[in-house]
N, C-alpha and C positions, 0 to 999 in steps of 0.2 A: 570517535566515541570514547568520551570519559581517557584511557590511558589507554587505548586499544586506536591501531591505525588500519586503515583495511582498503588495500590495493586490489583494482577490479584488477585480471590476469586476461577479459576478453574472450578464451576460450576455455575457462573452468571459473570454478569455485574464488573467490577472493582471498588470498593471503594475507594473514594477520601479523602485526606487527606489533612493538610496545613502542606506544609513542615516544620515550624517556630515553631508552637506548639505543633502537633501533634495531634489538634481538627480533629474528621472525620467532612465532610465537606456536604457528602452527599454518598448515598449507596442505589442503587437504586435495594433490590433485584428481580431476576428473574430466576426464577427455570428450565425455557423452551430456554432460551438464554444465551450466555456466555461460559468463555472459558477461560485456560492459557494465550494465548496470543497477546500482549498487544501494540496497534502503537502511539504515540503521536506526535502532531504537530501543532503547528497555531491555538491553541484554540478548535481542535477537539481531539480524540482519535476513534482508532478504537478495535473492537470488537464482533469475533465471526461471519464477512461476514457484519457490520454493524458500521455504523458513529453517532459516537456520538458528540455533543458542550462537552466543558469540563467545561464550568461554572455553567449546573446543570446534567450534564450526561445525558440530554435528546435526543432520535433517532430522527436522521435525515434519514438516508439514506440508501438503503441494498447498499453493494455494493462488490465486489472482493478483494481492493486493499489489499495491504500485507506493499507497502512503503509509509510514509509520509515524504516531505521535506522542509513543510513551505512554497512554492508556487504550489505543485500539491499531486496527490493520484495516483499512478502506481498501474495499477492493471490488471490480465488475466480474459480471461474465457475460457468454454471446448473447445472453437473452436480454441484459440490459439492465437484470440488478444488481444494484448498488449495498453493499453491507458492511456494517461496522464490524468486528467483532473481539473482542475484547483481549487483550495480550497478557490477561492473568490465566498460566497454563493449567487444565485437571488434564489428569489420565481418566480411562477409562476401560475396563477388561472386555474384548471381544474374543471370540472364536475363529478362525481364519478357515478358507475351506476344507483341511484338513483336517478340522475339529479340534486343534492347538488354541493354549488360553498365549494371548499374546496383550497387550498395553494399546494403546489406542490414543493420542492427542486431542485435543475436546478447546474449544473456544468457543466460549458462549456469544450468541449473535445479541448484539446491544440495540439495532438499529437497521430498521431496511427501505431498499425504494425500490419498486416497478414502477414501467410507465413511460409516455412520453413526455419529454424526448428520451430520445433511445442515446444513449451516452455508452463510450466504448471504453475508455481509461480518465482514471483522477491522475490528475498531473501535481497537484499540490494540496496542503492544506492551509490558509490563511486565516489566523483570528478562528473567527468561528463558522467557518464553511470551507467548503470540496470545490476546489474548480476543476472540471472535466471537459473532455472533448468527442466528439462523434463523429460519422460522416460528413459529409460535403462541407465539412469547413462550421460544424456545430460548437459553441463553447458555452459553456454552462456553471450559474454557481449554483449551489445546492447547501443551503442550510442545515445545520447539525444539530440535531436534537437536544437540547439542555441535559446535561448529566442528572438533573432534576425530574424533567420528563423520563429519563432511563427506569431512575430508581421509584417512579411511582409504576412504571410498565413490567416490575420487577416479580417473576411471576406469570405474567398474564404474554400475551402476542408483544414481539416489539414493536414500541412505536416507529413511526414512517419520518422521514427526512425529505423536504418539500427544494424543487427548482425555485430561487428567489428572482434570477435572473437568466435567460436566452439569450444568442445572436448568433448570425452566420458573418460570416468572414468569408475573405477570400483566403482558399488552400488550405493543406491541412496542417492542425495544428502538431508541432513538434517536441513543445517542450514550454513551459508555463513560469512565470517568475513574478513573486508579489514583493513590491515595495515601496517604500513611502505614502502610503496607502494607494497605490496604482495596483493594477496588475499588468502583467507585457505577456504578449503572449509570441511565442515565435513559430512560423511555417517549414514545414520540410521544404519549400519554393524559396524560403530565405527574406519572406518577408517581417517585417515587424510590428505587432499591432500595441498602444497602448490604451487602457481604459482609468478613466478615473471620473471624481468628481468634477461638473463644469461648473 
């Protein structure tokens, strides 16, 4: 990221490093949170269901997402929605249950989808669409609402983000790679799928 190196550690928090010297920069450990792996973007990173700033590694936020792309955070939950939500941070002043005024993190939701299919994790983002995966071997692309569509929904419900494309596989899927305008998708079973134009 930019001049910033950032080593997953597996059982905590990522360590940052300067790409240029190779000084650590900051290593926040924690022995209760953390994980292999690792999203970077726009001055955040995430980690372990959680958003961190990348300038001191400090939490912001729990959150789902799985993609970062420099203007949003894609992410599920169990019920199978899908949301964009936008990586320009507000606060915002709450009360906690002690009746303390404390700050609050605030991202405003740009974009959403319920529905089937029920899709469990975005694995990538390509061009202009979310490829995700579900049960029994589900993989899915899912079209992004034009930044056009956002800023006329600006105000009003967000607009919705449509499945362009289904299929089932065999196994489940592990980990998703787009290129040359293909995409490859690969199985925790070790299989390898490609899809492209015929």
């Amino acid at each position: 990221s930019d001049d910033k190196l950032l080593v997953a550690s597996g059982r905590s928090v990522p360590a940052v490093y300067d790409r240029h010297t190779g000084e650590c920069l900051y290593f926040n450990a924690d022995t209760k949170r953390g994980g292999y792996e690792v999203y970077v973007s726009n001055g955040y990173f995430l980690n372990d269901d959680r958003l961190h700033v990348m300038s001191d590694g400090g939490y912001v936020w729990p959150t789902t997402a799985t993609v970062l792309d420099g203007r949003a955070m894609y992410s599920t939950d169990e019920t199978g929605l899908i949301q964009a939500e936008s990586l320009t941070l507000t606060w915002r002043s709450i009360r906690d249950r002690k009746g303390k005024t404390k700050k609050q993190a605030e991202f405003k939701t740009l974009w959403k989808r319920q529905g089937d299919p029920l899709l469990e994790k975005i694995f990538i983002k390509a061009g202009s669409r979310l490829y995700a995966g579900g049960g029994s071997g589900l993989i899915a692309a899912i079209d992004i609402p034009s930044e056009k569509a956002e800023a006329v929904q600006r105000g009003a419900k967000p607009p919705k983000a449509d499945v362009s494309w289904s299929m089932q596989i065999e196994g489940e899927p592990w980990t998703m790679l787009a290129a040359d305008n293909k995409l490859f998708v690969v199985t925790v079973e070790g299989s390898m799928y490609c899809f492209g134009d015929t």
